[in-house]
N, C-alpha and C positions, 0 to 999 in steps of 0.2 A: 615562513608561513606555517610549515609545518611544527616548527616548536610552539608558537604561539599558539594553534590551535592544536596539541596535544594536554594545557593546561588544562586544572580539572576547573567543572564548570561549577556553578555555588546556584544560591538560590534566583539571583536576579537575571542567570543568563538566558531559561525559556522565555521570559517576558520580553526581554530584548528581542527574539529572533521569532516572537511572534508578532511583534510592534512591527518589525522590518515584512514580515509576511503580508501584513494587513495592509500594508503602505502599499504592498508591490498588486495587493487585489484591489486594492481601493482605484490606482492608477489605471488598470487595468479596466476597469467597468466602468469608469469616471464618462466613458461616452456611451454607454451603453444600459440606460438606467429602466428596469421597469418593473413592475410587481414580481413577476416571475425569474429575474435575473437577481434581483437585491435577494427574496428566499432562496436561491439558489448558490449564492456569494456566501450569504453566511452559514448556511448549512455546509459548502466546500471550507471557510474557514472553519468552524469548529471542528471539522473531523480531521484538517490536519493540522492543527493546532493539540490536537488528542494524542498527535501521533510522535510529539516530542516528549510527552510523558512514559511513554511504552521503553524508549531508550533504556530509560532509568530501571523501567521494573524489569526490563528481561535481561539486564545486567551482564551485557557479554562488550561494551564497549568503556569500562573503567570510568564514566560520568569526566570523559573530557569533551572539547566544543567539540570535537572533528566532524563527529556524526553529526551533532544537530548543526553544524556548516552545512557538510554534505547534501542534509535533508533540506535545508532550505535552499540549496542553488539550486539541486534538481529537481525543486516544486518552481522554481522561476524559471526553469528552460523547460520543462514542460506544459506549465501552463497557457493554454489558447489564449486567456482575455475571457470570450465568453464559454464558461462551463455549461456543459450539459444538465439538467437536474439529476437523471440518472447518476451521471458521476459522482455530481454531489454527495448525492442520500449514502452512494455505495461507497466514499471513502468517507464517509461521517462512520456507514455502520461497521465497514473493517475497522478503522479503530474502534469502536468498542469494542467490536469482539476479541483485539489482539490484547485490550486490557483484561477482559474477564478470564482469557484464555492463559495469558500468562501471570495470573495474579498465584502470588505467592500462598494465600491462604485459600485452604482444603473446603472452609463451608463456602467461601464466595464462589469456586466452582463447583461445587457439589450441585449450589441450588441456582446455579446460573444459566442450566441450558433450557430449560422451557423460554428464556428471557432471547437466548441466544438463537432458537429457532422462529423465536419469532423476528430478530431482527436479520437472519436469513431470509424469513419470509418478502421481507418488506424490500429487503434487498436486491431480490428476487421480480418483485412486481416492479418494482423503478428500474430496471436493470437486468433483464432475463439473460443477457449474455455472461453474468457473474456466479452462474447455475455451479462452477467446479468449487466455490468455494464450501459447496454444501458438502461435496465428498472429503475436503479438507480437514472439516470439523468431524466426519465420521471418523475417519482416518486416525484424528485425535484422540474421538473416546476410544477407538477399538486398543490404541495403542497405549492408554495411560490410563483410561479408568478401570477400578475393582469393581464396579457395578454400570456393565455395559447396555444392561439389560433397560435397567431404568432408566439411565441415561437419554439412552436410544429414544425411549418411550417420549422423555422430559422431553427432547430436541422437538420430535417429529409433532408432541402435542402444542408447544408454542408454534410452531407453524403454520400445524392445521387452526389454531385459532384466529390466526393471521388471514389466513386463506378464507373462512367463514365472515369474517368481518368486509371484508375487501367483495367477497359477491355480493351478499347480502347490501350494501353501499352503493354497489354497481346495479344490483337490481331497483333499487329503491329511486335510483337515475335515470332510472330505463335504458343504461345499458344493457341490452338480451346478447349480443352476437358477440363470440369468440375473437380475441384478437391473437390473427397467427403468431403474431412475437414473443406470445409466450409459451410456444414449443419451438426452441433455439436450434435444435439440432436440422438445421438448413438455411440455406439462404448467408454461407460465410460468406465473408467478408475477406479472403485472404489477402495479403500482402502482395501487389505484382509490382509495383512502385516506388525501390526502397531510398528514393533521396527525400527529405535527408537523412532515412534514418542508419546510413550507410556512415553519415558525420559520426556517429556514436559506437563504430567499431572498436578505439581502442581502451573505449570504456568498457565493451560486452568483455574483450581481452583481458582486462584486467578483473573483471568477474572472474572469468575464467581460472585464470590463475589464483585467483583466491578462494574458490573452493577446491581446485590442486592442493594448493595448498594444507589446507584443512584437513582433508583426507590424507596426506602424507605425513599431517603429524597429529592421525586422529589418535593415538594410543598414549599422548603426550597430553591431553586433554580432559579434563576431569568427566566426571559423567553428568555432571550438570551442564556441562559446559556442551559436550557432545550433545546435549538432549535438545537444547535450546538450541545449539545452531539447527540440526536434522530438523526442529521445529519451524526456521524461518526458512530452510531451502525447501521443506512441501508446500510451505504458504505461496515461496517466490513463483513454485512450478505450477499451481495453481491459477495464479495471477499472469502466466506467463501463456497456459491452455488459451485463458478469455483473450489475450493477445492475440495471438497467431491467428483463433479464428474470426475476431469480429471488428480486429481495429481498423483493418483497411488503412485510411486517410486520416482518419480520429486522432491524432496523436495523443491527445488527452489519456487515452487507455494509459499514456509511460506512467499515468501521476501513480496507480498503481504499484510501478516497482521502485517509486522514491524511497519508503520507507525500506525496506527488505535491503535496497540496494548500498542503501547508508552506513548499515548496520555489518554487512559482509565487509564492503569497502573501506572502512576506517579500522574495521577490524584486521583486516590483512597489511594497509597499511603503516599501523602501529607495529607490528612484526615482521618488517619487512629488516634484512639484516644491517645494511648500511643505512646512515642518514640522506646523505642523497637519493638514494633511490625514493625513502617514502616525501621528498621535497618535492621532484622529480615526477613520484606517483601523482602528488595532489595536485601540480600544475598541470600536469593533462588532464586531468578530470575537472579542471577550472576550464581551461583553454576548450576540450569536443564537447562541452556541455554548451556555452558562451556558442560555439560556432553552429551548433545542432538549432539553439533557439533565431539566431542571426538565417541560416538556411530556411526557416519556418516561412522568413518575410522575403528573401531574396533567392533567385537562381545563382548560386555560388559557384556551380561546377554545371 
């Protein structure tokens, strides 16, 4: 399994394993059809449908299948059946922003963040529990841009145009009165009930070791390489804040660390020293994924 999918992938393999996505959302919604569920579907497919392309441009997994496997079983064991729109909107607009963010060329990020603040913003209204990812993006310019200043300005000005547009609409509806949900800081959600997601331990293990990993042989690592991982584990810990405090029951929040978790995981187990071990690796992460979405429906233990 694991040689097979170490091949490198060519132009026809995202359409494949978007064809297989779409099949597995189609099925999935096939009893559950209505205005608000259909814009829902295809807003969740386009955004992760986006997020096979991201693979290629942040260029730390060699363009073989493994990750975009990875990426498509753990949008299949995560996925409910019926998404939330929140979720939707909010893994449509992380991928974009993980394209603008990691794109190679200097003017499409230069003049990308008013675009970016504003797709925070929006992010934000569907999804106020997604509030870390704004520090994320700070985080970013504070750490890579030469003009933090504008930056800053460009971010918070797409926002606020965001934010002006969205009252203004709301007032125009006669919506007047504040909705608490959009000051997140109460009312968590935490975790007291961890079956199943107790099935997905020796998956979290195997994270683990694989940013040991990384760190032990960070000095072995080019500085592109160092920059872009450090780039997906503030994204992951980000993704990982809106977790702990808002997922509760929601298991959907995992669809969040599909990507991130792809990209770590193929990556460690491409370097892992013996063959068996990354055969070995990738049959467990078949097998507590498989059993994590089977728990979903069934008391197993």
């Amino acid at each position: 399994m694991f040689r097979l999918l170490s091949k490198e992938s060519n132009i026809f393999s995202i359409p494949v394993y978007m064809a297989f996505l779409l099949m597995v959302l189609s099925v999935f919604n096939a009893l559950n059809i209505n205005a608000l569920n259909l814009f829902s579907a295809i807003v969740n497919f386009i955004g992760i449908a986006l997020g096979y392309f991201i693979f290629n441009q942040i260029k730390l997994n060699y363009k073989t299948h493994l990750p975009l496997f990875l990426y498509t079983f753990f949008i299949f064991s995560f996925f409910p059946g019926d998404l939330d729109i929140g979720i939707s909107v909010s893994l449509f607009t992380n991928s974009i922003l993980l394209l603008f963010l990691t794109s190679t060329d200097d003017d499409v990020r230069k003049h990308s963040y008013p675009l970016i603040g504003a797709l925070l913003a929006i992010n934000f209204i569907f999804l106020p529990s997604t509030w870390p990812l704004i520090f994320f993006v700070i985080l970013h310019i504070l750490g890579t841009s030469k003009r933090i200043g504008l930056d800053l300005f460009n971010l918070f000005f797409g926002g606020v145009l965001i934010g002006i547009s969205y009252f203004s609409v709301m007032f125009l509806l006669n919506y007047n009165s504040w909705d608490s949900r959009y000051f997140p800081f109460r009312n968590f959600q935490l975790i007291n009930d961890f079956y199943p997601l107790y099935l997905l331990l020796p998956i979290v293990l195997l994270l683990i070791l694989a940013i040991i990993d990384h760190f032990n042989n960070f000095n072995k690592k080019s500085l592109a390489s160092r920059f872009k991982y450090s780039f997906i584990l503030i994204f992951t810990l980000a993704q990982l804040v809106t977790i702990t405090l808002y997922m509760g029951k929601n298991y959907e929040y995992l669809l969040f660390l599909a990507l991130p978790m792809s990209i770590i995981l193929a990556r460690y187990l491409r370097f892992l020293p013996k063959y068996w071990m990354r055969e070995t690796g990738i049959w467990l992460l078949i097998f507590f994924a498989v059993l994590f979405k089977i728990g979903g429906y069934f008391e197993l233990f």
